[in-house]
C-alpha positions in Angstrom: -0.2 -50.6 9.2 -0.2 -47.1 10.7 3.2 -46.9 11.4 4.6 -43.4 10.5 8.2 -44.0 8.6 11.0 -41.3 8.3 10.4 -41.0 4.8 6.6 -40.1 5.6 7.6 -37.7 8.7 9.9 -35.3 6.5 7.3 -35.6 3.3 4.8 -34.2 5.8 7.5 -31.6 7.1 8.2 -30.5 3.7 4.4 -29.9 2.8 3.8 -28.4 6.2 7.0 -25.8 5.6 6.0 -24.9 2.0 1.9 -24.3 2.6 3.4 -22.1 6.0 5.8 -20.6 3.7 2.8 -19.8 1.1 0.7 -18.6 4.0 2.9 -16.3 4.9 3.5 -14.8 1.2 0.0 -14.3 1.1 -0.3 -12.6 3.7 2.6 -10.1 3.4 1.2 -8.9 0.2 -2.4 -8.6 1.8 -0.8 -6.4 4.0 1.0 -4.0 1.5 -1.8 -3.2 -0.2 -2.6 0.2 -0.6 -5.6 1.6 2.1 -8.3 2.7 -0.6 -9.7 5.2 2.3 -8.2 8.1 3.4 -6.3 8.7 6.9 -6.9 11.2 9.3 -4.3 13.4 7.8 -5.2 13.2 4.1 -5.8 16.3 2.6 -7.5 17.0 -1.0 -4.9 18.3 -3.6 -6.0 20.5 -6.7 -3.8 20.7 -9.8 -2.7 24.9 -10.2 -3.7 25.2 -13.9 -0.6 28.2 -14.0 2.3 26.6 -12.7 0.9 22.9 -12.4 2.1 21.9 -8.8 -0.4 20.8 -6.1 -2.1 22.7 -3.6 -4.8 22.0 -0.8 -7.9 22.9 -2.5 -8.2 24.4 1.6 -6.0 27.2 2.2 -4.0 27.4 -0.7 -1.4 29.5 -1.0 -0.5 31.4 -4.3 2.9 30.6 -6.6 5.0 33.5 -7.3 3.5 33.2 -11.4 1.5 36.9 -12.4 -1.1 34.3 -14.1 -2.0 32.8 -11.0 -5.2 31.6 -9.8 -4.6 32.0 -6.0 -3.3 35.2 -6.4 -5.3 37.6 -4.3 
């Protein structure tokens, strides 16, 4: 009444494998999400309005442009 056939054994394989094989998906893409907070080394970048490359809004450095913000 109980008895487990061969058929039954590798239907129950197959489901076993693909809800694994799901699992896994899943969690691959969990884990290539982007991190929305910022690491340890993140620094904050500021559009130069002159020349239009980013700088640290700490310590930034002027381009070689006369129009330049940075320029000291």
């Amino acid at each position: 009444m109980f008895a487990l056939g061969l058929v039954k054994l590798l239907v129950a394989g197959v489901v076993l494998g693909v809800l694994w094989y799901v699992y896994r998906w899943f969690s691959g893409v969990a884990g290539r999400r982007p991190d929305k907070g910022k690491g340890p080394d993140a620094l904050e970048m500021k559009e130069c309005p002159a020349c239009g490359i980013y700088r640290p809004v700490q310590g930034a450095f002027a381009c070689d442009r006369d129009d330049c913000p940075y320029k000291k």
